[in-house]
C-alpha positions in Angstrom: 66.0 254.7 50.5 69.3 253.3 51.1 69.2 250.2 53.4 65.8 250.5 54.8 63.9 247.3 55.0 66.8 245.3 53.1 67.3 241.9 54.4 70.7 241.1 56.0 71.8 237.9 54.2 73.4 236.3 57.3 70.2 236.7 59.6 68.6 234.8 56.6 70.9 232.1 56.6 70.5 232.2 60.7 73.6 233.5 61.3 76.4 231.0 63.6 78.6 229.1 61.9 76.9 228.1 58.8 76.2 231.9 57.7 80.3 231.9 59.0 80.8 229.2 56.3 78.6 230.3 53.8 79.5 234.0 53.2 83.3 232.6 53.4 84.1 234.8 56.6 85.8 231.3 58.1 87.5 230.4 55.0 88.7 226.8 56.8 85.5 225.5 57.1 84.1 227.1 53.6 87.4 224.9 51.3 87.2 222.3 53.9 83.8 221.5 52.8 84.5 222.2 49.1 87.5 219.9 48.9 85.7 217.1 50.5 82.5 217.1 48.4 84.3 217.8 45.3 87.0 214.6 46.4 83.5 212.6 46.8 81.9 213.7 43.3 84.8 212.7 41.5 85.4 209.3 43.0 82.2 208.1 42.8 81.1 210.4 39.3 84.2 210.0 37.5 86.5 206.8 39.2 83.0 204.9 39.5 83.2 203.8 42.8 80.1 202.6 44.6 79.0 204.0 47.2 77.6 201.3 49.8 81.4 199.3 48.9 83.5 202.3 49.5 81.6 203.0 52.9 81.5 199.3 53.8 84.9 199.2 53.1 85.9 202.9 55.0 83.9 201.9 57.9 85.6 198.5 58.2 89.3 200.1 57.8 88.5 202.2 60.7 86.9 199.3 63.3 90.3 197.2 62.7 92.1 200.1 63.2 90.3 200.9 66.5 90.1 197.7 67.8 94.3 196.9 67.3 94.5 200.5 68.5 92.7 198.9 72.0 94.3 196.5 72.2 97.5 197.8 71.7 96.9 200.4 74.4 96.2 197.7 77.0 99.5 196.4 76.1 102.0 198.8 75.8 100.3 201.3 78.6 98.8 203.8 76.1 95.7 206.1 75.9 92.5 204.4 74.4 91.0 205.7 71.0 89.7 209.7 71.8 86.2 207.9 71.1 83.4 210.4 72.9 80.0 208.6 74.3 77.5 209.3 71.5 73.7 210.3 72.8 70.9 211.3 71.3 68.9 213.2 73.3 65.2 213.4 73.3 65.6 217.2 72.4 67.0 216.6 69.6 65.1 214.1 68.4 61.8 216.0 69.6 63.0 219.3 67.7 63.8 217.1 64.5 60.3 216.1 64.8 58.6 219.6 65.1 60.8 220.9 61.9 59.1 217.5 59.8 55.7 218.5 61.5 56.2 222.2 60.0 57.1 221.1 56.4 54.3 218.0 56.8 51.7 220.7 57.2 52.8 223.1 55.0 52.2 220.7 52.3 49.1 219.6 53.4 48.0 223.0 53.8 49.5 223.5 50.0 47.7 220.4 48.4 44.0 221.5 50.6 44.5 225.0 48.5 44.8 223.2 44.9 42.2 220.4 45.8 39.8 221.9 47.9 39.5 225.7 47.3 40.9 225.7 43.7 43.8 228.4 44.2 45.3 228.9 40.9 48.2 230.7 41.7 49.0 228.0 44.2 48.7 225.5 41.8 50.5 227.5 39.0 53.7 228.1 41.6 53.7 223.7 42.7 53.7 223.0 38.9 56.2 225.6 37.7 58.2 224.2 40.5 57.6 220.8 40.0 58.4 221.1 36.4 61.8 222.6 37.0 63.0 219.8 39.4 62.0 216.9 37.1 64.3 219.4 34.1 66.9 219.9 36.4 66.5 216.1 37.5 66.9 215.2 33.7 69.8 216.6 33.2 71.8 215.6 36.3 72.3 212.4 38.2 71.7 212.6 41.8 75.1 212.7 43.2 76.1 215.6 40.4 72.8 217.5 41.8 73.7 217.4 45.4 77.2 218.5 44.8 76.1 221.5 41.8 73.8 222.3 44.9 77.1 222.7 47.4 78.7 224.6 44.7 75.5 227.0 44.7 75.4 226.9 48.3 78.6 228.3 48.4 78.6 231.2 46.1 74.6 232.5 45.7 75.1 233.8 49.5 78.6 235.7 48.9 77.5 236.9 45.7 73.9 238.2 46.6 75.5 240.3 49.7 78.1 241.7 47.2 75.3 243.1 44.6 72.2 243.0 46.9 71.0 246.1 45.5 71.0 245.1 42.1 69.2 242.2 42.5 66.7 243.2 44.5 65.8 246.1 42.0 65.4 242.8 39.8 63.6 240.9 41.8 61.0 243.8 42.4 60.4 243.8 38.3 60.0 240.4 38.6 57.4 239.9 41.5 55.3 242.9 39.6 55.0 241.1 36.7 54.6 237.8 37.8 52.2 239.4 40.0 50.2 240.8 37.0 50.6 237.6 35.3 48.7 235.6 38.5 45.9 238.2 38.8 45.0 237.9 35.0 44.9 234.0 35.5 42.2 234.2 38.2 40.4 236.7 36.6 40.1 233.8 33.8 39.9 230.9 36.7 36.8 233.2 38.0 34.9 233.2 34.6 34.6 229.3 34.3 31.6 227.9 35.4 30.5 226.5 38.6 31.9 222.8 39.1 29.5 219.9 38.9 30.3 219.2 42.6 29.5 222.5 43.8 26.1 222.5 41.6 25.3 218.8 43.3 25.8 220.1 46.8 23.3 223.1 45.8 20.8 220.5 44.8 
């Protein structure tokens, strides 16, 4: 079959500049990001710096720094700080809406299929998944989570374009049987009785 129907893995990660970054076809921006957060993990993981201090403290460097800078340049006849006019716009703000509207309803629309209709496999897939964050939860702090997740972020991409074919043949023995796995469930879900709440509305 060759290629046929494969995904490409940078449409998936919407192509630009992130699926640039991710897939490490601009390198700058791939170990700029990697240095940074791995600077950040070990100053506040391992030197135990605090967070809200060290920004505090980072953000109050740079205001006396601007402001002398100011002042400075009014004396001596020099540029101002290269400080660009920040805006939100109502776009933005109205698109960052729509994308919390999507995921609000999605799990809305997840929670109606385990509480109203009773869909086992729904409920079986938000408990597996729930399970696996609080285990992954328990064995990493926050901070170590987020920057694991950069690490991942930053090598599932290049690795799953490298050996896309082998995974996928994976993947496909893992959907079947899962798939089996889900179907025998409901057939057991379908052999319980009637609950007490539909039997009341029959009444």
């Amino acid at each position: 079959m060759g290629d046929i129907g494969r995904i490409s893995v940078y449409d998936a990660l919407g192509g630009g500049a992130v699926a640039d970054t991710l897939l490490w076809r601009k390198c700058y921006g791939g170990v700029v990001t990697l240095i940074g957060s791995t600077v950040v993990w070990l100053l506040f993981e391992r030197a135990g710096y605090n967070f809200l201090a060290l920004f505090a403290n980072t953000l109050l460097l740079l205001v006396v720094i601007l402001f002398f800078w100011a002042k400075s340049a009014s004396l001596l006849n020099r540029p101002l700080p290269p400080i660009p006019n920040l805006d939100i716009s109502e776009e933005s703000v109205l698109q960052a809406a729509d994308e919390m509207r999507v995921w609000f309803n999605s799990a809305l629309s997840t929670l109606h299929e385990i509480a109203v209709d009773g869909n086992l496999r729904t409920l079986i897939l938000v408990a597996f998944g729930l399970w696996l964050i609080s285990f992954i939860g328990s064995l990493f702090n926050f901070l170590t989570l987020i920057y694991v997740g950069i690490l991942l972020s930053f090598s599932v991409p290049i690795l799953y374009e490298t050996f896309q074919a082998q995974v996928d043949e994976k993947l496909v023995v893992v959907h079947k049987n899962m798939s089996g796995v889900l179907k025998k469930a409901d057939l057991i879900l379908q052999k319980i009785p009637v609950s007490q709440k539909k039997e009341k509305k029959s009444e």
